[in-house]
N, C-alpha and C positions, 0 to 999 in steps of 0.2 A: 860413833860407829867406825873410827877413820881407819881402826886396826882390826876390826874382826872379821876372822876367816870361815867358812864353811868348810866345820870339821866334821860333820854329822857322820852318821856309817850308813851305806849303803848294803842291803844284804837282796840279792836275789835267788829265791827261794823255790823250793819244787809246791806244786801245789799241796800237797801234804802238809807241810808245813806252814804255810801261807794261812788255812784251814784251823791250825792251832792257833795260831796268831793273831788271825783279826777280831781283838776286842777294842773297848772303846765305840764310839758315836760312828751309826751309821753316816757316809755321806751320800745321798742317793743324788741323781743326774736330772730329776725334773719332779715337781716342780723349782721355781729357781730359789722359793725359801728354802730347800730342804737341801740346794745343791753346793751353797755354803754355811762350812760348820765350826764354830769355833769349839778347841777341845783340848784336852791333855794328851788324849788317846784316839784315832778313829782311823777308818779305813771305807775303800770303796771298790767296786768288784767291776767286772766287764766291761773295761776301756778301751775302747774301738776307734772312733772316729772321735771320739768327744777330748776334751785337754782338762786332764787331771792334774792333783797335786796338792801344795801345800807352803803356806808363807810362815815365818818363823821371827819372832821376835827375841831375840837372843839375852836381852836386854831386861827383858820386863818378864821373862820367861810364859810366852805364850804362842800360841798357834791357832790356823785358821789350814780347813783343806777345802776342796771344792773339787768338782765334777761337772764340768760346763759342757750340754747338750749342743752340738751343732746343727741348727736350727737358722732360717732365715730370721728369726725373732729374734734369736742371740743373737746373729752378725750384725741385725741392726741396732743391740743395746749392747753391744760389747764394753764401752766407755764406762755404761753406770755399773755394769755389774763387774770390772773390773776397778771400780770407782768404793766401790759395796766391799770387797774380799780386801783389798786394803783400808778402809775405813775400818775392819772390824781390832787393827790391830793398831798401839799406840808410836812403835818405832819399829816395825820390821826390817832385817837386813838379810835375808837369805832365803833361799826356795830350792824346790824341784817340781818339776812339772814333767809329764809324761802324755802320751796320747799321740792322735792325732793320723789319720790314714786317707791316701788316697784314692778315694772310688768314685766313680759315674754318680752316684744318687749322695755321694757327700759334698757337693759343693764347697760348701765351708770349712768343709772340717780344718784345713792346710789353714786358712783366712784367719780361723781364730786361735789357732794353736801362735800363730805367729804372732798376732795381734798382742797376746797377753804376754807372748815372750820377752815383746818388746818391750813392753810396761816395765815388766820384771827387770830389764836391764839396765833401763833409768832409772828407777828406785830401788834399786837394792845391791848391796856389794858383790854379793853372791848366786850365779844362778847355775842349777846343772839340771839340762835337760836330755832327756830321751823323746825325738823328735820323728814321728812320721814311720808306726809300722809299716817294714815293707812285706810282709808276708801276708797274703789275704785272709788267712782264714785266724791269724792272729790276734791277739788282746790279752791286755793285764786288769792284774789285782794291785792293790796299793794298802799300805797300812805306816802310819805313821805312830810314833813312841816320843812324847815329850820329855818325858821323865830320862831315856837314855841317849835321845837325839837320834832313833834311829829309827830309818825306814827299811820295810820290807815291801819286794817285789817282787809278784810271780807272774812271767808270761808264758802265757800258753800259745803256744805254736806248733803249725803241721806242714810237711813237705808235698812236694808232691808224687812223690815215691811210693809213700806207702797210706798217706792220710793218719798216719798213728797222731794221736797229744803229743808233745814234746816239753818240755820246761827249760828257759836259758839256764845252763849248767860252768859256760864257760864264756871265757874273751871270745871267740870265736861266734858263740851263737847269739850274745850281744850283740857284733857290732855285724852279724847277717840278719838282726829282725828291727833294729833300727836304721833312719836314713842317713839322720842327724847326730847325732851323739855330742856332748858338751859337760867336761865333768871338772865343776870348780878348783880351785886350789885347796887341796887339804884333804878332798874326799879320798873315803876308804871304801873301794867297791869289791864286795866279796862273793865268791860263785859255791854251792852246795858241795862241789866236787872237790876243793882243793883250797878254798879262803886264803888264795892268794889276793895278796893287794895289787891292784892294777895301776898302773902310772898312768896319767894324765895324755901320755903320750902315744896310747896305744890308743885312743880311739879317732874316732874322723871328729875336731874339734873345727867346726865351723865358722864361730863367731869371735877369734879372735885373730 
């Protein structure tokens, strides 16, 4: 694993098209068998306070996504079910994970977004996250592709201006519905309006 990079594509997408795209295996958010899935193909919808995503074994060419409920129950089984979503895979080196918001009646949600970020960072070469909508009334879809190594992302977000849906279209409205932002070496992140490639550089890179 000592050399490989996380080259995956990143595409965020208008919900339209998001809508064409999510085939492959449901991942639903509760119960916790159903909230990890191993698969070629899958996707998962209304990502709020929960921590989404998906681990990648480059290797052995396989994959695993999940959708973890922020729940006092999760916070206190974080371990095994973060113990469970890497058990499903034989050499994993790579991820993305998304999620995760701050509110009054989310306690956890920040607790476990974090928890498993960490995981991720010890075990695996490569991690790029989308960390902590900031916009309340916000939440994504996710859809991952085995076969071309690529995900698609579509967040829906609303101002407070006019309350219209909104979908990130650009660098800009990325790195205003995210806290955290974190985008590996190699990634290619592309917006509906313009699929330019974004450098590394442009967003608020946290954790190194």
């Amino acid at each position: 694993m000592d050399n490989m990079t996380f080259k995956s594509k990143i595409n965020f997408v208008t919900d339209r098209a998001f809508h064409q795209l999510k085939h492959g295996k449901y991942v639903d958010f509760a119960p916790i068998e159903d909230s990890i899935v191993k698969a070629d193909e899958f996707f998962t919808e209304a990502v709020r306070t929960c921590t989404a995503g998906g681990i990648i074994d480059t290797k052995n060419n396989e994959a695993v996504g999940f959708h973890i409920f922020d729940t006092e129950e999760t916070f206190k089984n974080i371990q095994s079910i973060i113990d469970k979503i890497f058990g499903a895979l034989k050499n994993p080196d790579k991820c993305l994970l998304l999620g995760g918001k701050n509110l009054k009646n989310s306690e956890y949600s920040i607790d476990i977004f974090e928890t498993i970020r960490r995981a991720c960072a010890e075990r695996l070469n490569s991690v790029t996250s989308f960390e902590i909508h900031t916009l309340p009334w916000s939440e994504s879809d996710l859809h991952y592709s085995l076969k071309d190594d690529t995900w698609n992302i579509h967040t829906m977000f609303r101002t407070n201006l006019d309350y219209k849906e909104r979908s990130i279209l650009s660098n800009d409205d990325l790195a205003n519905n995210f806290k955290y932002i974190y985008t590996a070496k190699d990634d290619i992140i592309n917006f509906p309006s313009d699929n330019i490639v974004r450098e590394k550089k442009s967003f608020f890179n946290r954790y190194t």
